[in-house]
VMD Tcl script that draws the C-alpha trace (Angstrom):
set ca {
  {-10.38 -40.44 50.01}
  {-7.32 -41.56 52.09}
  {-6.61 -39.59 55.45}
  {-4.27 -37.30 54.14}
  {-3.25 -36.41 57.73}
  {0.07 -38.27 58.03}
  {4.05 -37.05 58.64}
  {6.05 -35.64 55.95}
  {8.52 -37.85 56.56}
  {11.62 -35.72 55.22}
  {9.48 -34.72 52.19}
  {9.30 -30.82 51.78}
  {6.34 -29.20 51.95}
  {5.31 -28.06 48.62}
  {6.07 -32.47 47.67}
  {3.50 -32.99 50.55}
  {1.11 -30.57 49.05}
  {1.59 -32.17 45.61}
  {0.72 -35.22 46.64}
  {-2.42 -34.31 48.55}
  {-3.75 -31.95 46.26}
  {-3.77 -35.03 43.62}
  {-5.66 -37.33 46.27}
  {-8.29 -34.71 46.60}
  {-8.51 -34.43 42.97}
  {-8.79 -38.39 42.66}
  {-11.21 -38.64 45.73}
  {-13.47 -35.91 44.22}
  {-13.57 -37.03 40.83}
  {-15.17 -40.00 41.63}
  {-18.14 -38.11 42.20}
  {-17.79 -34.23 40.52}
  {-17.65 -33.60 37.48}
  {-19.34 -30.83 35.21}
  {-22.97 -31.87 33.84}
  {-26.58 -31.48 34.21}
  {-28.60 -32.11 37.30}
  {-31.83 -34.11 36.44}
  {-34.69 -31.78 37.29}
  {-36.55 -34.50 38.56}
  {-34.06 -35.87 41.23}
  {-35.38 -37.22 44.07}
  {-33.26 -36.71 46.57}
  {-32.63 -39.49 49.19}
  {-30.63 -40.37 52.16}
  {-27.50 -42.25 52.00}
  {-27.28 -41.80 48.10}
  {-27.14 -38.30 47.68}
  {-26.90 -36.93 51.10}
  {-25.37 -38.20 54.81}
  {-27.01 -37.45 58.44}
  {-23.72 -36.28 60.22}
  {-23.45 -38.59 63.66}
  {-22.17 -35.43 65.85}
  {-23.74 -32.69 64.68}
  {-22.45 -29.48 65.41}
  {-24.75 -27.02 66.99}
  {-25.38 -23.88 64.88}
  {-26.90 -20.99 66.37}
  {-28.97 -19.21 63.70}
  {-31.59 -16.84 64.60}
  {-34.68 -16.36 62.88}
  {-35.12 -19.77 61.57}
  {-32.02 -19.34 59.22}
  {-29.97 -21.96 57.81}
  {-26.18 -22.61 57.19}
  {-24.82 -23.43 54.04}
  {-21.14 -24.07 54.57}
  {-18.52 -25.26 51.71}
  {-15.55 -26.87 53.11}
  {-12.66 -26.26 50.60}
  {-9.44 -26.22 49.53}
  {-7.14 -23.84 47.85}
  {-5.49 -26.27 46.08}
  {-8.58 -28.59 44.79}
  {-8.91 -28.51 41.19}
  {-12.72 -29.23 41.97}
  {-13.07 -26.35 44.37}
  {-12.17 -23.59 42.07}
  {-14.03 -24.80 39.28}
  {-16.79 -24.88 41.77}
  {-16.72 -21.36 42.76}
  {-18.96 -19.54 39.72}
  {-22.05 -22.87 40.55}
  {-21.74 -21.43 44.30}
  {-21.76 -18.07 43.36}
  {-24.46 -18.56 41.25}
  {-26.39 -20.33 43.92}
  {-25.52 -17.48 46.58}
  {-26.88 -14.60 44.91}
  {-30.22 -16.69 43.95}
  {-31.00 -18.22 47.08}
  {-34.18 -17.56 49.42}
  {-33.34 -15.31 52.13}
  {-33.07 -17.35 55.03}
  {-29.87 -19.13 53.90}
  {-26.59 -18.05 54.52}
  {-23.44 -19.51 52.56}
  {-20.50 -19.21 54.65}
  {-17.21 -20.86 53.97}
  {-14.57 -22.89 55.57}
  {-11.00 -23.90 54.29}
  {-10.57 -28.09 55.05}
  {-7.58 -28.46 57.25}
  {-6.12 -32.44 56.72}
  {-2.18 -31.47 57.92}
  {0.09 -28.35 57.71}
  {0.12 -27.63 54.44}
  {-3.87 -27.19 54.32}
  {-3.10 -24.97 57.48}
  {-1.08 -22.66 55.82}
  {-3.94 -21.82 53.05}
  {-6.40 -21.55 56.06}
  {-4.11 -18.74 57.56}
  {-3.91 -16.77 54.32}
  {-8.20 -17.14 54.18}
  {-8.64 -16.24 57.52}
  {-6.13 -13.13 57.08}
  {-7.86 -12.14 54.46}
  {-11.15 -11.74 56.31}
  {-9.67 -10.64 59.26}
  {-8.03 -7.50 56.96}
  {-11.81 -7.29 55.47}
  {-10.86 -7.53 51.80}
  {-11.71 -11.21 51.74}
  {-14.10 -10.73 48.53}
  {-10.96 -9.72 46.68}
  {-8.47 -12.12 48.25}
  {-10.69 -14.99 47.96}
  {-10.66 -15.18 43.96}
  {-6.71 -13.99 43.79}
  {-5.37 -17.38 45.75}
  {-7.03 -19.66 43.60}
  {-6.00 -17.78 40.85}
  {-2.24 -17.53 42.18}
  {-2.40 -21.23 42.70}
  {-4.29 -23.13 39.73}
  {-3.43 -19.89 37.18}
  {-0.02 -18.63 37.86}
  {0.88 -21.94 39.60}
  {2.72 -20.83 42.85}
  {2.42 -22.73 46.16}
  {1.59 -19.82 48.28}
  {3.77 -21.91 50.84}
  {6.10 -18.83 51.59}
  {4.85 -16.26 53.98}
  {6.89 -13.64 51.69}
  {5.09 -14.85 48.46}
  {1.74 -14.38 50.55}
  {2.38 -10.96 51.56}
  {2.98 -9.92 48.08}
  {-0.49 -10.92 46.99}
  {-1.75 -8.47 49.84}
  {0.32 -5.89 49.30}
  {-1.18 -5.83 45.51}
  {-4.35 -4.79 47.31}
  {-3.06 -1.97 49.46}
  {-2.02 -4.05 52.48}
  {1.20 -3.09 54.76}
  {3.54 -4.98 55.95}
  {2.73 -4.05 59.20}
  {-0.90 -4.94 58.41}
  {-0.35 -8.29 57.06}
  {1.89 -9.27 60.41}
  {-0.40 -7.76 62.73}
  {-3.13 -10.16 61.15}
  {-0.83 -13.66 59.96}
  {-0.26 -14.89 63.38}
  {-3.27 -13.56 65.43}
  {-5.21 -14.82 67.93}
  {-8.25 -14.82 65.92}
  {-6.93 -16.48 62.89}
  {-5.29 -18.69 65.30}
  {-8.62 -19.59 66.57}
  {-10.43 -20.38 63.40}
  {-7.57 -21.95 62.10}
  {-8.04 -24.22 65.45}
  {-12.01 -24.30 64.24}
  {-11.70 -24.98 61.14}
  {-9.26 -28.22 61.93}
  {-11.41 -29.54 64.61}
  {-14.62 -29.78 62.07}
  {-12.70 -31.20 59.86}
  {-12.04 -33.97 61.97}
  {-15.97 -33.94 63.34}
  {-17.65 -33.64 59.55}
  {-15.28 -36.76 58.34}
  {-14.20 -34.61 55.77}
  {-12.61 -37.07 53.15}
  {-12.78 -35.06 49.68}
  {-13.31 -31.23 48.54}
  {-15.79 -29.37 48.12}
  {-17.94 -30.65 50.42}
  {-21.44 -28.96 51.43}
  {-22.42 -28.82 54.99}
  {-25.98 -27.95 55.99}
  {-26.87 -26.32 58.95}
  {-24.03 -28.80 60.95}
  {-26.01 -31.69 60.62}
  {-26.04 -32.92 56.86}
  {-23.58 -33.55 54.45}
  {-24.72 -33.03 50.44}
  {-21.94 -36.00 49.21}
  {-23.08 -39.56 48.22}
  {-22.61 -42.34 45.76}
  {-25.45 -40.03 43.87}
  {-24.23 -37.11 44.12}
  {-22.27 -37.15 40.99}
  {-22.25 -33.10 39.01}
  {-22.09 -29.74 40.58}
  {-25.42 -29.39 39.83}
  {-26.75 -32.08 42.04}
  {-24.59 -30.96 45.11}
  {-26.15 -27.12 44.72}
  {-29.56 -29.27 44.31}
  {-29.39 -31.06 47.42}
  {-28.01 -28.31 49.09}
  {-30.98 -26.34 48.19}
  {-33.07 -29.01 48.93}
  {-31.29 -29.85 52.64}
  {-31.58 -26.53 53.41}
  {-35.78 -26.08 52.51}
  {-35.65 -29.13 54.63}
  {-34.40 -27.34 57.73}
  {-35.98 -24.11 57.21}
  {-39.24 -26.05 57.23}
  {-38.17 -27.91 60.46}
  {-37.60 -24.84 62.31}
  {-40.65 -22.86 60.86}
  {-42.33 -25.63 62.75}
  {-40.67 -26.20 66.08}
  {-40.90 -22.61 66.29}
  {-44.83 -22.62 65.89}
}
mol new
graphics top color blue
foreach p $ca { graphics top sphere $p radius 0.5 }
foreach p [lrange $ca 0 end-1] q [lrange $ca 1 end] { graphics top cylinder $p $q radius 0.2 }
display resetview
């Protein structure tokens, strides 16, 4: 995918977004798309999974492991992705924990990490979560306009008050800051993408169905939980 992370050049905002959300949807067709994993894949390096150059260190204790999707609210990809992750969270061994993290390319990805990181900040995130995508790729709106945000909180008992306290913190602020700067460090190019543990990527020329990304996430993960399990012994 092409780095998205350029000026608007007098274009407004929800043109930008347009625009990017159909280069992610390009860039991530070329290796998504719904079918059946092959039970028998072997799973190899450089064709169905990366080595990430500048790893980022993740402090797990007790030998667990980080499964991290990297997404975007407006990927086409992502939120048909959502019920294979969800599947794959609540059947996973126990020493893996799926966290996730909204991409950040320019401003307009910003703005949809603010409203995630709200959302968990407020502690209704499980809620919020499946209402943007369905606001977006359902109802179709932008969720561009702060106003517009708000009103999808305030469906779920949020107060004004609440919602501004939260918007503009210094701990969204932060992960907003987080999430942009591992962006940059994973060499995020297309959505979703699975990161394991900081120091693999499940994308590659192989990598081509849902299924296969959950499978070599699965299998990345065994991977490091076996690693540990013996630099621990």
């Amino acid at each position: 995918m092409r780095n998205t992370s350029k000026h608007w050049e007098g274009k407004s905002v929800i043109e930008y977004l347009k625009k990017t959300k159909r280069h992610l949807f390009l860039a991530s067709s070329l290796f998504l798309t719904i079918g059946y994993a092959d039970d028998h894949l072997i799973i190899e390096e450089g064709r169905h999974y990366k080595t990430l150059g500048l790893a980022e260190r993740i402090v797990a204790e007790d030998n667990r492991v980080e499964v991290l999707e990297v997404f975007a609210y407006s990927c086409n990809h992502c939120f048909n992705f959502e019920p294979y992750l969800d599947q794959f969270d609540g059947s996973k061994a126990d020493y893996i924990d799926v966290v996730k993290m909204p991409v950040i390319f320019n401003d307009a990805y910003k703005m949809h990490a603010r409203i995630y990181y709200t959302a968990e900040s407020l502690g209704n995130l499980d809620v919020m979560h499946t209402e943007f995508y369905r606001a977006i790729h359902l109802d179709r709106k932008m969720l561009m306009d702060e106003d517009e945000i708000f009103t999808l909180f305030e469906k779920h008992g949020v107060t004004k008050e609440e919602f501004q306290s939260r918007f503009r913190s210094f701990t969204v602020e932060s992960k907003i800051n987080r999430a942009q700067r591992l962006t940059r460090k994973y060499k995020i190019r297309s959505t979703p993408s699975m990161i394991i543990n900081g120091k693999y990527i499940a994308n590659g020329p192989a990598t081509r169905t849902f299924e296969d990304m959950i499978a070599v996430s699965k299998h990345l993960a065994e991977m490091e939980y076996r690693t540990s399990n013996q630099n621990s012994n």
